[in-house]
N, C-alpha and C positions, 0 to 999 in steps of 0.2 A: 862850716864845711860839712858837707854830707857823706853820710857813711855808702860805700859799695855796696848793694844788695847781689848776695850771690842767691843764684838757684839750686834749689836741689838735683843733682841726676836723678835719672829715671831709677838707676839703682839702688840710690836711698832713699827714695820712694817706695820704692817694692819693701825695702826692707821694714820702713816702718811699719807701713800697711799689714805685714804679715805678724808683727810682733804686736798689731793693736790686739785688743780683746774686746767680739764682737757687743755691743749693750745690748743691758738685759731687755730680753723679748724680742729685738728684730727677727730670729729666728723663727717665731712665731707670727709671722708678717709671711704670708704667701700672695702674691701676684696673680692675674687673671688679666688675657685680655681674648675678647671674644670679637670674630668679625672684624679687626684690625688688619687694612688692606695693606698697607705699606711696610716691605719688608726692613726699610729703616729704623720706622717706628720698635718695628718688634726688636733688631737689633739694640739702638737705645733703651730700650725693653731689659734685655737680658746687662747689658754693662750697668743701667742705674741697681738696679735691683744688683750685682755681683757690689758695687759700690756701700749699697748700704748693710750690706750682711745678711740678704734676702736669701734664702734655701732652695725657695719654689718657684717657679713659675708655671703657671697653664695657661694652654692655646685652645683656644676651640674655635669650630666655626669653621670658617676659612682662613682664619689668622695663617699666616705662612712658618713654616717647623724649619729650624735647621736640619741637616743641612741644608745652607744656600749660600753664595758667595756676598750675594746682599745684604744677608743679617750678620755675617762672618766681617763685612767690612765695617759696620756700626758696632759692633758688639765687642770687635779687638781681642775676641779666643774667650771675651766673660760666659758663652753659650755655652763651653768644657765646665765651667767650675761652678754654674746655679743648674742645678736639677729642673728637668721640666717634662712635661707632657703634652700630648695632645688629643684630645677628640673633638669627632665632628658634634656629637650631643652635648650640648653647655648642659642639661639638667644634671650628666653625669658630676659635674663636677660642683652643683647644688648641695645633690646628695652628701657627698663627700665633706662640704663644710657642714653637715648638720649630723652627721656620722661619726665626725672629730673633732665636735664642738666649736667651732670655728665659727664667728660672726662675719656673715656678709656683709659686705660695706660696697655699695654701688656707687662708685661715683659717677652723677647726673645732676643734672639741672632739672629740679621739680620742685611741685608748692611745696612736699613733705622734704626737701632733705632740708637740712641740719649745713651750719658753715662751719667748715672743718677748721675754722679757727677755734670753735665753739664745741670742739668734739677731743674729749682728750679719756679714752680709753682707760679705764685699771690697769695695772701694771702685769695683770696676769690672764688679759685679754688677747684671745686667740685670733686674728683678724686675715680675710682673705678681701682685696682688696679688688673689684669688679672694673676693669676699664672697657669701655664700646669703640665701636666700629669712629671715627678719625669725622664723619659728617652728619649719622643719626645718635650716635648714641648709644646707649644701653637700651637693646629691645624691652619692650613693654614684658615678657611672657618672664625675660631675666628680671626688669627691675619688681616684678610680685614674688620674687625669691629674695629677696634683699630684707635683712634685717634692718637694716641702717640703710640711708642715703646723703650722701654729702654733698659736698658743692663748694668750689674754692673760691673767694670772695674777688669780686672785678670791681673796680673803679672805674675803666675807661670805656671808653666807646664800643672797643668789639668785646664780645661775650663768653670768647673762648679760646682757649690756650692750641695749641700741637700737643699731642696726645703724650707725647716724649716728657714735653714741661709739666703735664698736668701730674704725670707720673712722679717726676722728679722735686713736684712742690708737696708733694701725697707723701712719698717717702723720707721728706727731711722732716714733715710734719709727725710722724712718728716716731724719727727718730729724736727729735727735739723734745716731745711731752714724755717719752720714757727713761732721757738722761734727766730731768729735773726730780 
């Protein structure tokens, strides 16, 4: 006979979540999405990143800023609790990683990146995390600022994730090589 499976409320949920204690380094994990047309995207944007214990986020470009009710519906209020910015110049925020020592990580699909199964960071590694535009990519002018370039490893037939997933494989891959 099989046992009942209850669920948790949403209550004891919240409550764990707040009583966990974020792992070491996510804090040091800042987000980047540049040229990201889709205001859902950027909402899944801000909840992944509030999910993982992410601090930062930046927009630049034309990426869409809250407020909006669109990133407000993806995001479920995470847009209040992760810190974020925006400008139109991506260099400003170039600058910025090489100012507070922060390693770029562009993710792209190029001959030079690196598979991010194959990239497991020090544990005292500063990392800002480069996402592009949802159909080109990370502009050429951004990926010659990029310390690093990675690439999440495909098997099947199409070539690329929604920018949301690619996000969400990015940040558990972090979060995975700094709990071991």
């Amino acid at each position: 006979m099989s046992r009942p499976i209850q669920k948790k409320t949403t209550r004891e949920i919240f409550e764990e979540n707040r009583n966990r204690t974020r792992p070491p380094g996510m804090s040091d994990v800042v987000l980047w999405l540049h040229n990201v047309r889709s205001m859902h995207n950027v909402g899944s944007a801000f909840r992944t990143a509030d999910a993982f214990g992410i601090d930062s986020l930046f927009l630049s470009g034309y990426t869409p800023a809250p407020p909006r009710p669109e990133i407000s519906k993806t995001a479920l209020g995470a847009e209040e609790n992760v810190s974020w910015s925006h400008k139109k110049d991506p260099m400003e925020y170039a600058g910025w990683c090489r100012e507070h020592g922060y390693l770029l990580a562009g993710l792209e699909q190029t001959h030079q990146s690196r598979l991010l199964t194959e990239y497991r960071p020090g544990g005292d590694t500063k990392l800002c995390l480069l996402f592009g535009n949802e159909v080109t990519g990370v502009e050429a002018d951004l990926l010659r600022q990029c310390d690093l370039l990675l690439e999440i490893p495909q098997y099947g037939a199409k070539h690329s994730f929604n920018i949301s997933v690619s996000i969400g494989i990015t940040l558990y891959h972090f979060l995975a090589t700094r709990l071991q």
